[in-house]
C-alpha positions as CSV (number, residue, x, y, z in Angstrom):
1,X,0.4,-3.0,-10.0
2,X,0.7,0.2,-9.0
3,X,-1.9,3.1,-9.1
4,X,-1.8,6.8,-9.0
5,X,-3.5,9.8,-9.6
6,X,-2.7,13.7,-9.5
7,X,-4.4,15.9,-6.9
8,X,-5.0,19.9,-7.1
9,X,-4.1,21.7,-3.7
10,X,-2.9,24.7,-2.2
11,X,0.6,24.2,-2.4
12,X,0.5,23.1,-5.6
13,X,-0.1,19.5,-7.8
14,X,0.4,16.1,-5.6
15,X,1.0,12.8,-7.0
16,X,-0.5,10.5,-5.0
17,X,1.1,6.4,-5.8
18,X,-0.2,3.6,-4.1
19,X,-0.5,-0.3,-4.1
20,X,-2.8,-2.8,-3.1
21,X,-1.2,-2.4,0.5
22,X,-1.7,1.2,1.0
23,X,-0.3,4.4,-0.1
24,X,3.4,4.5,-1.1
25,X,4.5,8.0,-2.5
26,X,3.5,11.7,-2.6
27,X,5.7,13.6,-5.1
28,X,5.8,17.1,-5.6
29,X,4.8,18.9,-8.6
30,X,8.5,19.7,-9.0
31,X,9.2,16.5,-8.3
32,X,7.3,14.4,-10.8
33,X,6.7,17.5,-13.6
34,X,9.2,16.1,-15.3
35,X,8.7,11.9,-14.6
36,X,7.3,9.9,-17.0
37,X,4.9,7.7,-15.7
38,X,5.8,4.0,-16.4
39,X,4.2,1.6,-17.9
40,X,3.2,-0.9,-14.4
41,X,1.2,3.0,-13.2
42,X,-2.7,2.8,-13.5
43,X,-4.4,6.2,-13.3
44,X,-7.2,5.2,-10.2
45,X,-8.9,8.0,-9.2
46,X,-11.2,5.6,-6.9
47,X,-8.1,3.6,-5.8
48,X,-6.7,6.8,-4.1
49,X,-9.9,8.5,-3.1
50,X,-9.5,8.3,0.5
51,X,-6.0,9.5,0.5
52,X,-7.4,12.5,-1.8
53,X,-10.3,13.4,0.5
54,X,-8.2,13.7,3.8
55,X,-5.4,15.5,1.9
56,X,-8.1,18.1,0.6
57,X,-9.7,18.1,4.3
58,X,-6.2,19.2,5.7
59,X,-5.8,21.9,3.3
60,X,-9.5,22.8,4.0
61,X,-8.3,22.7,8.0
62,X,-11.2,20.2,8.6
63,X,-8.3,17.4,9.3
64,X,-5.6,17.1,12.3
65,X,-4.9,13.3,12.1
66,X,-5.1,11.1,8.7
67,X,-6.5,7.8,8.8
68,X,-4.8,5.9,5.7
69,X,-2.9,2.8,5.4
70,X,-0.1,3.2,4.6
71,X,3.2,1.3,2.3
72,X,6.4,3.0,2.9
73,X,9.6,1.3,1.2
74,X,12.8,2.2,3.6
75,X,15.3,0.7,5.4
76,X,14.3,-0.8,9.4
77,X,15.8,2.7,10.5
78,X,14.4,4.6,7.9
79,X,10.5,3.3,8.9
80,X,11.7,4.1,12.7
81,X,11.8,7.4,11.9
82,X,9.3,7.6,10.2
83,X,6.8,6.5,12.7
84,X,8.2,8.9,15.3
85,X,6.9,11.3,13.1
86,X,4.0,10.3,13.0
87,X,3.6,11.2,16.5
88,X,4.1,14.7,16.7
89,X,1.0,15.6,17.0
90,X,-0.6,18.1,14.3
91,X,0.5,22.0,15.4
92,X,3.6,20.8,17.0
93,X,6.9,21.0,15.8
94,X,10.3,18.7,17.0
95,X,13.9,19.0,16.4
96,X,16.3,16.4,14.9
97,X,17.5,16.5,18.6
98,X,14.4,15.8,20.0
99,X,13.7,12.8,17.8
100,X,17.5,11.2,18.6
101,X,16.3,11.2,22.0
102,X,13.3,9.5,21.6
103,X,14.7,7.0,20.1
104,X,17.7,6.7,22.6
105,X,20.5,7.7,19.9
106,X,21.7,11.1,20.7
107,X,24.0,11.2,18.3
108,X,22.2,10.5,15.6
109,X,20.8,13.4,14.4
110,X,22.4,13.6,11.1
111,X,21.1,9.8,10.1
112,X,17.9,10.9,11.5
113,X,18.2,14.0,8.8
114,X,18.6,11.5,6.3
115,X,15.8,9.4,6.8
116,X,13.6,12.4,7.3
117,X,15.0,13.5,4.0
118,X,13.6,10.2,2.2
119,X,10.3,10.1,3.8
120,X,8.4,9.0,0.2
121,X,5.0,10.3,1.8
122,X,5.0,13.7,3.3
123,X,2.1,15.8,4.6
124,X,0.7,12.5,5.7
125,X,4.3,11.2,7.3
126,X,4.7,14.8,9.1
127,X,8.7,15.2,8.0
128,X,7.6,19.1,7.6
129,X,7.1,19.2,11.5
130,X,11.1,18.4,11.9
131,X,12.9,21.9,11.9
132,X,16.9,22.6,13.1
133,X,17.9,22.7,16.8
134,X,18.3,26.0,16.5
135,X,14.4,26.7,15.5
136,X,15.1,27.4,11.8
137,X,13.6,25.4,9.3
138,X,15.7,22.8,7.5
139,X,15.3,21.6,4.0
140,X,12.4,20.0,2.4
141,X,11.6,17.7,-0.4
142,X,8.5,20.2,-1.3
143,X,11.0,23.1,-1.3
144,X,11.3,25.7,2.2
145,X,8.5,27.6,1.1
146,X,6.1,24.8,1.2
147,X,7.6,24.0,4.4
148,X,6.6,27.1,6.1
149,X,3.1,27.0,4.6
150,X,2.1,23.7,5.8
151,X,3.9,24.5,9.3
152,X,1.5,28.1,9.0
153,X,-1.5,26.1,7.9
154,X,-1.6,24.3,11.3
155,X,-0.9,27.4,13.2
156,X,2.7,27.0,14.0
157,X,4.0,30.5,14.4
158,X,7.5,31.2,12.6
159,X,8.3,34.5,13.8
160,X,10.9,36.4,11.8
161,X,10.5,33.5,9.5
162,X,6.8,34.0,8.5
163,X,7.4,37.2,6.7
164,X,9.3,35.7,4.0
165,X,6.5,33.2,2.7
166,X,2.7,34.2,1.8
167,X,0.2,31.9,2.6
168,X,-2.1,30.1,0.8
């Protein structure tokens, strides 16, 4: 069984999904708008209360590190990935670059893109911390904008950038 429930924030409507293991997706409101919910969904408010509280805490800036368990589906590489995001730290940003290196593949920046890009829980899985080599911001499942709002929500500065998106 799987269990979800639809969350109110600053950047617009979350769906939160999650199984007995832990928390598996957050979709965008653009991203599930149009989804019908199957049939093996439950709506679970209390299910996915944790999840909701620290997610609302973040946006309230009364969070810097989340504390959920967590049930990703991905590939061995993909789940590599996405634990070295979980380690830049809140209010830091990395490259593609910076990641191949941790991970000892230098050249694999472009299959890092790719497993950034299917990161099934962002916010929580920081994917919106990963920018270009080049210090621009790179696509985003949320869309750019909401890219540089959660980036400006935990103080990053994106100089010529910035102008371009309002804030909360």
């Amino acid at each position: 069984m799987l269990y979800f429930d639809i969350i109110n924030t600053p950047i617009g409507d979350l769906l939160l999904l999650a199984s007995d293991n832990g928390l598996k997706k957050i979709l965008f409101e653009k991203q599930f708008r149009s989804l019908e919910i199957p049939n093996d969904w439950e709506q679970d408010k209390e299910k996915l209360s944790q999840a909701k509280e620290q997610l609302l805490a973040y946006f309230d800036n009364n969070l810097i590190e989340f504390n959920l368990q967590l049930d990703p589906e991905g590939t061995v590489f993909q789940k590599q990935i996405w634990k070295q995001l979980e380690e830049i730290p809140f209010g830091e940003i990395r490259s593609y670059q910076d990641i191949a290196n941790v991970i000892e593949k230098p050249n694999a920046c472009r299959a890092i893109g790719m497993a950034n890009s299917k990161n099934p829980i962002p916010i929580i899985i920081p994917c919106h911390r990963v920018i270009g080599k080049n210090g621009k911001l790179t696509g985003y499942a949320g869309g750019i904008d909401i890219k540089a709002k959660l980036l400006q929500l935990e103080g990053i500065d994106l100089g010529n950038d910035s102008q371009q998106f309002a804030l909360f």
